[in-house]
C-alpha positions as CSV (number, residue, x, y, z in Angstrom):
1,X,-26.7,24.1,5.7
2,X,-23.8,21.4,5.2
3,X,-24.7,18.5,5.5
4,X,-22.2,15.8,7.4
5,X,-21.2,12.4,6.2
6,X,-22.9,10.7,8.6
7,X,-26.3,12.7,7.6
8,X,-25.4,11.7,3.7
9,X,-25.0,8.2,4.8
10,X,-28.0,8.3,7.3
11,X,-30.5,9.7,4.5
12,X,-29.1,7.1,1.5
13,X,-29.8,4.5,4.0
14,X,-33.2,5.6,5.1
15,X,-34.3,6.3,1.4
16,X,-33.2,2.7,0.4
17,X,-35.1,0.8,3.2
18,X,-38.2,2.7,2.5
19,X,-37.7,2.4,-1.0
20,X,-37.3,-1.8,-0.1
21,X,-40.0,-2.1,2.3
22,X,-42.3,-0.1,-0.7
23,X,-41.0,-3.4,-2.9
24,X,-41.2,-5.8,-0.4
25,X,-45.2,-4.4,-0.1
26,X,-46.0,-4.4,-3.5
27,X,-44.5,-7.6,-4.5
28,X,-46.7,-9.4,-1.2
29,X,-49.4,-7.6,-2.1
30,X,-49.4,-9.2,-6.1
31,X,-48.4,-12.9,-4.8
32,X,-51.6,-12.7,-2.4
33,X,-53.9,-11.4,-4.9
34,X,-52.1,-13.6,-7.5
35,X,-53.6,-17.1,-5.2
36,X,-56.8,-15.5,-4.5
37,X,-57.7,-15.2,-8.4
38,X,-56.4,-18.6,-9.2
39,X,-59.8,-20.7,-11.4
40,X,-62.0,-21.8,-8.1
41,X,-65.5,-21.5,-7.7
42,X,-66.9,-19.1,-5.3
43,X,-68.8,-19.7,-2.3
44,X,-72.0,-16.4,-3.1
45,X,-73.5,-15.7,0.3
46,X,-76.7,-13.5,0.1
47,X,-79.6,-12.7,2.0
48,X,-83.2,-13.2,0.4
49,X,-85.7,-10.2,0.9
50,X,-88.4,-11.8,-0.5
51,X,-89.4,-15.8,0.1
52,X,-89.0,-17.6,-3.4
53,X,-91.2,-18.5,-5.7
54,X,-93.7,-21.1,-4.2
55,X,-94.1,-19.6,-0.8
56,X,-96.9,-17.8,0.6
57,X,-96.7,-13.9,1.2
58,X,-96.3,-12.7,4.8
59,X,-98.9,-11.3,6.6
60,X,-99.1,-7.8,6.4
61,X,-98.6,-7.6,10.4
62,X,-95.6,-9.8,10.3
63,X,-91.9,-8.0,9.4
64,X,-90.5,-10.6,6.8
65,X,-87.5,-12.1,8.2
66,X,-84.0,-12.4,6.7
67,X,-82.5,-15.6,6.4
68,X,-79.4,-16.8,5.4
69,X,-78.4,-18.2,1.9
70,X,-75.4,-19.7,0.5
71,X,-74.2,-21.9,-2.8
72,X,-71.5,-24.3,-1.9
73,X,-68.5,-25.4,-4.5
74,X,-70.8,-28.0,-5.9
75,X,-73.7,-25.6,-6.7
76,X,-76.1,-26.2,-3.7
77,X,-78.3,-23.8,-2.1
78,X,-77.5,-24.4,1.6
79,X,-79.6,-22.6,4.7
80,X,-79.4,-22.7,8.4
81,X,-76.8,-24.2,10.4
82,X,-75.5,-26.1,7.0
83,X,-74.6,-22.7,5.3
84,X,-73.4,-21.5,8.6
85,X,-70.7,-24.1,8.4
86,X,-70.1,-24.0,4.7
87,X,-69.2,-19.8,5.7
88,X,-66.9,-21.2,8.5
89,X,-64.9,-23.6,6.5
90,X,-64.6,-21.0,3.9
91,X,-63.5,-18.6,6.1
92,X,-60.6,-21.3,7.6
93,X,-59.6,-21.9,4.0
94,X,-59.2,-17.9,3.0
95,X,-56.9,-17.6,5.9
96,X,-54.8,-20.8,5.1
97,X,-54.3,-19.2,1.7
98,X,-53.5,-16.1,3.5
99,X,-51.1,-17.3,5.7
100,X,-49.0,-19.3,3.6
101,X,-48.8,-16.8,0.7
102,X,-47.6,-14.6,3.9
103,X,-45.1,-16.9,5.2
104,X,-43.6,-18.8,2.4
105,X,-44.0,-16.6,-0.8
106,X,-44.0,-13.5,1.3
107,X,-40.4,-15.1,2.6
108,X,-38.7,-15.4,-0.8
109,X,-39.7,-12.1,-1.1
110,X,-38.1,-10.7,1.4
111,X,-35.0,-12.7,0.0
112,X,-35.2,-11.1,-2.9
113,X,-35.9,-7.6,-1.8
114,X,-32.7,-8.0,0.8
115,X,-30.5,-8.9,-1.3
116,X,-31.3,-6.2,-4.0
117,X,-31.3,-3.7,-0.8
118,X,-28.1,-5.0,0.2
119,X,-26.3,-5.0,-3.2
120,X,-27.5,-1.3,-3.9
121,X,-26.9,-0.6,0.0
122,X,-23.3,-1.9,-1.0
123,X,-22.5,0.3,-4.2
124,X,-24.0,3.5,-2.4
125,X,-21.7,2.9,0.5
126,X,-18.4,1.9,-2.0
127,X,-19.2,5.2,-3.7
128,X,-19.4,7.4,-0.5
129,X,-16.2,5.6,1.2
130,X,-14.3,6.0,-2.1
131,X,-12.3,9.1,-0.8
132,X,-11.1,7.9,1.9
133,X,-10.1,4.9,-0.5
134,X,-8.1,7.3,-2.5
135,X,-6.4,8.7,1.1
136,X,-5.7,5.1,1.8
137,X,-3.9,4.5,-0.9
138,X,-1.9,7.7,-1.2
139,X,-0.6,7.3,2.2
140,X,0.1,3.4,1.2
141,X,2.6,4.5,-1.7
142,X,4.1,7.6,0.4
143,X,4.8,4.5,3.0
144,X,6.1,2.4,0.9
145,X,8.4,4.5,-0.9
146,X,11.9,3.2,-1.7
147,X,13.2,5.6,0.5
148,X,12.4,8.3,3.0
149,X,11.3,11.1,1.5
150,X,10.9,10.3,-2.0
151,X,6.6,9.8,-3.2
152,X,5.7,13.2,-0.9
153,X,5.3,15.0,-3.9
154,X,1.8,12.7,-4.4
155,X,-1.4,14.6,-3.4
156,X,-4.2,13.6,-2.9
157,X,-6.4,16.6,-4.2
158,X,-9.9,15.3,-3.2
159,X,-12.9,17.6,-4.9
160,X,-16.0,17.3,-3.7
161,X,-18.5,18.5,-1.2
162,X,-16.7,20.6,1.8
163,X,-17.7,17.1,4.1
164,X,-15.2,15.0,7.0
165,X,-13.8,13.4,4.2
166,X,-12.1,16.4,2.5
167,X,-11.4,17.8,5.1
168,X,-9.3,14.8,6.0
169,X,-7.6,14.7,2.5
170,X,-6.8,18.2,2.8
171,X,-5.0,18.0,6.3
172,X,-3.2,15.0,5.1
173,X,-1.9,16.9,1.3
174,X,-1.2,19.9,4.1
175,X,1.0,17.3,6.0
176,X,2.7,15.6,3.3
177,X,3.6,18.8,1.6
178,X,5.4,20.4,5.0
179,X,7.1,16.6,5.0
180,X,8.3,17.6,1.2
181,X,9.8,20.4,2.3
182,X,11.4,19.6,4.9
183,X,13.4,16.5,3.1
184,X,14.1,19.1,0.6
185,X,15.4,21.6,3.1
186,X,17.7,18.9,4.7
187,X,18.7,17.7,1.3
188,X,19.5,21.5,-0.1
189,X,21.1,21.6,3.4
190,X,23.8,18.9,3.0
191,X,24.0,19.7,-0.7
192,X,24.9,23.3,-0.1
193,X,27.2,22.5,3.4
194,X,29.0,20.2,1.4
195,X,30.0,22.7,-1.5
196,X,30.9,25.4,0.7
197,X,33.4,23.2,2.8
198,X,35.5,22.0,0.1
199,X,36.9,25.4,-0.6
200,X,38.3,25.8,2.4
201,X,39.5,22.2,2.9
202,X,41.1,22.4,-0.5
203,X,42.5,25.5,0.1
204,X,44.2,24.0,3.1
205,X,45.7,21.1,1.8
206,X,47.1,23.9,-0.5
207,X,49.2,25.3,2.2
208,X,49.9,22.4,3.7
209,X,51.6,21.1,0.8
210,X,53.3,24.7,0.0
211,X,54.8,24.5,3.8
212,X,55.9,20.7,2.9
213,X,57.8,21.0,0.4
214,X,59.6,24.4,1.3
215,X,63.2,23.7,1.2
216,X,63.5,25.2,4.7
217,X,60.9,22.7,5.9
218,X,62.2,20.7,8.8
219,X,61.5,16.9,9.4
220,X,58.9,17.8,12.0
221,X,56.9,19.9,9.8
222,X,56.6,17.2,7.3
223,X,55.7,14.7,9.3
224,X,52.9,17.2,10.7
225,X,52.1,17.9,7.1
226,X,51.3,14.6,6.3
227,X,49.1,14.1,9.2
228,X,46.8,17.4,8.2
229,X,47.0,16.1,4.8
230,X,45.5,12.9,6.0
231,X,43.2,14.4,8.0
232,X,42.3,16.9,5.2
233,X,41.6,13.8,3.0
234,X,39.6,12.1,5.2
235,X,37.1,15.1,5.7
236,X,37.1,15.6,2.0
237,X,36.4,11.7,1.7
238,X,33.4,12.5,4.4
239,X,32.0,15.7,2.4
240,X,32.1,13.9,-1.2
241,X,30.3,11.1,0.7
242,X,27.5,13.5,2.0
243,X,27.4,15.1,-1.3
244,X,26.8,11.4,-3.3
245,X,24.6,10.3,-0.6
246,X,22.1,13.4,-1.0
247,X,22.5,13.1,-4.7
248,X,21.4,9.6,-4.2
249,X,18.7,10.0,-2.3
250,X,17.0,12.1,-5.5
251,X,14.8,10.4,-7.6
252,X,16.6,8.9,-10.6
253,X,14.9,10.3,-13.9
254,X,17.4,9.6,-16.6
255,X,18.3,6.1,-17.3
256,X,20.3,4.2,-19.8
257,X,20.6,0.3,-20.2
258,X,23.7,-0.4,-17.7
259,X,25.7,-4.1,-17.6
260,X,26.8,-5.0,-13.8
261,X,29.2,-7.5,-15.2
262,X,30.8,-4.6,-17.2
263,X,30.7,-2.6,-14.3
264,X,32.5,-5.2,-11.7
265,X,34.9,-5.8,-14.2
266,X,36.1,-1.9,-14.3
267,X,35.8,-1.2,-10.7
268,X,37.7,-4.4,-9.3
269,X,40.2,-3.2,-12.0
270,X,40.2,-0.2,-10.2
271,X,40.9,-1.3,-6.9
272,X,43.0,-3.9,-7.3
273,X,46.3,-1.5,-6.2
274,X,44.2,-0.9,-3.5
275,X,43.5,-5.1,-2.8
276,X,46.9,-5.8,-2.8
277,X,48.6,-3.0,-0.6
278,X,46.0,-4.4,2.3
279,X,46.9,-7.9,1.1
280,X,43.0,-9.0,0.0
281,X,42.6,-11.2,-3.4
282,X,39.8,-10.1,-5.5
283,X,38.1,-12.6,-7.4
284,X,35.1,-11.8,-9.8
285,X,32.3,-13.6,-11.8
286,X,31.3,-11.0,-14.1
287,X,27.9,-12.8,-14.9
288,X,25.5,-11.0,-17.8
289,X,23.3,-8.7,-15.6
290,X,21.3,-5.8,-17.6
291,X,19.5,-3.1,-16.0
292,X,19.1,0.3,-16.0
293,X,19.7,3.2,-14.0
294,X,22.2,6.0,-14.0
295,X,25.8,4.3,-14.8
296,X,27.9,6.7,-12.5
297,X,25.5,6.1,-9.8
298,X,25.3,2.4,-10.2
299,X,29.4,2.4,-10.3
300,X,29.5,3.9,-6.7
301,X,27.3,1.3,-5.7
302,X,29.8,-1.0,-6.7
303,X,32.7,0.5,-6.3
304,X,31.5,0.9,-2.2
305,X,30.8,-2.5,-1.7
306,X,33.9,-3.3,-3.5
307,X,35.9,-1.0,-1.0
308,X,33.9,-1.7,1.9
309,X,35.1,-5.8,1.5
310,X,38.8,-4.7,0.7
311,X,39.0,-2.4,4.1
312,X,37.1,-4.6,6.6
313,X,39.2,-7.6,5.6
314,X,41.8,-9.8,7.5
315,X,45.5,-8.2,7.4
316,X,46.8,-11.2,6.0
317,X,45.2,-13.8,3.8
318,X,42.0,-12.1,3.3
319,X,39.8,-12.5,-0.1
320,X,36.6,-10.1,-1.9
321,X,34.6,-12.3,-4.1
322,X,32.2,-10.0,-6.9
323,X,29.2,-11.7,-8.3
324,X,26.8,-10.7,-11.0
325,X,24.4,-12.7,-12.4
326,X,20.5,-12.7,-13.3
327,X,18.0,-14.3,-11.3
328,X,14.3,-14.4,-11.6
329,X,13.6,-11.2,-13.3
330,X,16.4,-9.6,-11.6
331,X,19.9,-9.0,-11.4
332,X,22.0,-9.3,-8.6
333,X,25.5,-8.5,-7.6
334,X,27.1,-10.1,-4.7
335,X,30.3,-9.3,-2.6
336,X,31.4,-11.3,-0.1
337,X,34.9,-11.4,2.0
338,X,36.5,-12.5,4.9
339,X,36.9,-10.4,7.9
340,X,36.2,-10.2,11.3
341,X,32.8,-12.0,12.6
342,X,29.7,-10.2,12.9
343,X,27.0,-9.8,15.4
344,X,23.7,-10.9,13.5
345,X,22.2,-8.1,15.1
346,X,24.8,-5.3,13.9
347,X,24.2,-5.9,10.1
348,X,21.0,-3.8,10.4
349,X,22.8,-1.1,11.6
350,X,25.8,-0.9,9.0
351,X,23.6,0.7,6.2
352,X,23.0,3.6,8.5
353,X,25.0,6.9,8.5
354,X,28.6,7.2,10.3
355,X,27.7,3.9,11.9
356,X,30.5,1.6,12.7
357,X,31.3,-2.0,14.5
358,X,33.1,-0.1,17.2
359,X,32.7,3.6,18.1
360,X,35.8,4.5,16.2
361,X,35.6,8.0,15.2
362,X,39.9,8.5,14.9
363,X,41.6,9.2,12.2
364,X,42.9,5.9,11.3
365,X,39.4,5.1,11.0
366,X,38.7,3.0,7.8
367,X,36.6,5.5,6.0
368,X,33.9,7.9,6.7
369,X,31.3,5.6,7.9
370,X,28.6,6.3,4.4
371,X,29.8,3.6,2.3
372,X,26.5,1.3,3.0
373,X,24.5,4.1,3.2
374,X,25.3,5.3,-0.1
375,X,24.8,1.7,-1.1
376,X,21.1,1.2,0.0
377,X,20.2,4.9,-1.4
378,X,21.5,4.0,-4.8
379,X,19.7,0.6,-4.8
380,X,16.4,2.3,-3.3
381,X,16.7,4.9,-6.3
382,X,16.9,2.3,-8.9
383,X,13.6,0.4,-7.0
384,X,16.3,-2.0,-6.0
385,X,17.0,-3.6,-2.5
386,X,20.1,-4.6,-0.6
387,X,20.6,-7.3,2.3
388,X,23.3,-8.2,4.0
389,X,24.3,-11.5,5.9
390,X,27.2,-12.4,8.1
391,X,29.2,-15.4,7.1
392,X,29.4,-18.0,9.8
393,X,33.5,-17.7,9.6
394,X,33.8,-13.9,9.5
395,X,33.0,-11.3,6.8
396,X,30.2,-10.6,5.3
397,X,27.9,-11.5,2.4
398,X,26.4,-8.3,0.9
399,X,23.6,-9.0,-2.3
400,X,22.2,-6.0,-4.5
401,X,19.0,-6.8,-6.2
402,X,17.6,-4.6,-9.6
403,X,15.1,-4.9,-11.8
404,X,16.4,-6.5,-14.8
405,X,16.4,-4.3,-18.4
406,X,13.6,-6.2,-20.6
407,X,15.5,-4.9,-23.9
């Protein structure tokens, strides 16, 4: 027969109150013989058969009577109603002892016996509960897990007796592990989706560009060429997004010491064609910041950011400024521009996929609406975090935290 939990926890219980009340018993039972053997003298009662010496014999018609003898504390023989009160304050002073060994030594006894009860009661109980301890905290690091879907592969594999309790573990490593592969699925999913539609895009721009630069090619099929081709690059823009963006989302395993002030410096360099055909300034201050991660990884990070600040800018006079510097066991980069102002509560929003300020889903649309997302996933990977914060004058202020490279 299987026994429950709450029969496991009913027996411990039982057998450590008996087991305290046995304790609690004995221990009263020492501390009141303990004060009845303390050094007194004794009070002997007795009862004479036979008068004492001195006295004359009964008659042999005459039943000899008994008669009551005692020896008080001093050594008197008492009789009669003297020895009948010598029995009575002896009796009153038995049951004084009695009750105040009861009450008072009995009562630290009790203390004692509780607390011992209690402290085993406590370590029983912290043993039993320990499993669901170990569920607790399984489901606490599959919570709090940078991002969703990564720390599923954690199970809780609870052995034991087939009780509640494993039963509970095993529903919840059932759970998690259909979780696991379903993020895998959907990750497989874009992965795959995205490989198999660059062939055909790239095999379209192909002959759109053949058809372009036919010499029989009018003006009207080269201006509709170069709208395809923009259209084409903007869903091959999309599709490399959705292929970094499930790449990021993977759990980084191989890392090498990276710089973030060498990295701003490149990518600025980069973009800086870019800066000044939309008329931004770029301004950096490459700051020492080591960590580690995966370099490529943590140049698209930048490089987004970076991008991001350059499009949603001011046409004229805008600026991007790139920080990186190291602050309190971490390392930061910072980009901040100019730009339109920003709802407080829309910042939230913008590190969510093909999320935009205004439901622009054209073509001229300034990119493919995973820039931020990409963003967060790479920091998430690298146990980083991101935050953004709109400037009080338009733009926005974007800071990338890491965990700083010890070496």
């Amino acid at each position: 027969m299987k026994l429950t939990l709450r029969a496991r926890l009913m027996l411990i219980y039982t057998g450590l109150f008996l087991v305290a009340g046995v304790l609690l018993l004995a221990l009263t039972y020492a501390l009141f013989s303990n004060q009845l053997s303390r050094d007194h003298r004794v009070i002997i009662q007795g009862k004479y058969l036979s008068p004492p010496s001195g006295t004359s014999a009964p008659s042999a018609d005459k039943v000899p009577t008994k008669e009551l003898y005692v020896m008080n504390s001093a050594g008197d023989v008492l009789t009669g109603p003297d020895a009948e009160q010598v029995m009575e304050e002896q009796n009153a002073r038995v049951k004084a002892a009695a009750t105040k060994t009861l009450l008072t030594q009995g009562s630290i006894a009790l203390v004692i016996v509780g607390g011992l009860a209690a402290g085993f009661g406590w370590l029983v109980a912290g043993r039993v509960l320990a499993p669901l301890h170990r569920v607790t905290d399984t489901a606490k690091r599959i919570a709090t897990a940078p991002a969703a879907g990564r720390g599923l592969h954690e199970r809780i594999a609870l052995k034991g007796p087939d009780d509640e309790v494993k039963n509970l573990a095993d529903a919840f490593d059932t759970m998690v592990e259909r979780l696991d592969h379903s993020f895998d699925g959907q990750r497989r999913f874009v992965a795959n989706a995205s490989h198999e539609l660059r062939t055909p895009l790239t095999l379209g721009r192909a002959l759109v560009e053949v058809a372009m630069h036919r010499k029989t090619a009018s003006d009207d099929v080269r201006q509709l060429g170069e709208t395809l081709l923009e259209i084409n690059a903007r869903h091959e823009q999309l599709i490399g997004g959705l292929l970094l963006l499930a790449d990021s989302e993977k759990q980084v395993t191989a890392t090498y010491p990276v710089n973030l002030a060498d990295v701003i410096t490149h990518v600025t360099a980069q973009l800086t064609p870019e800066a000044e055909t939309a008329g931004v300034t770029v301004t950096t201050e490459p700051g020492d910041a080591p960590t580690t991660g995966d370099a490529l990884l943590l140049e698209r990070l930048v490089h987004n950011l970076v991008e991001n600040g350059i499009r949603h800018n001011l046409s004229d006079g805008g600026w991007v400024h790139v920080v990186s510097r190291t602050a309190g066991g971490r390392v930061e980069v910072e980009v901040s521009n100019s730009g339109p102002s920003i709802p407080p509560y829309e910042v939230e929003g913008l590190f969510k996929p093909f999320h935009r300020l205004a439901d622009d889903r054209l073509v001229g649309a300034k990119g493919a609406g995973l820039g931020l997302s990409i963003v967060q996933s790479v920091a998430q990977a690298h146990d980083g975090s991101v935050s953004a914060k709109p400037r009080d004058v338009g733009g926005l202020a974007i800071i990338v935290s890491l965990p700083v490279d010890p070496g």
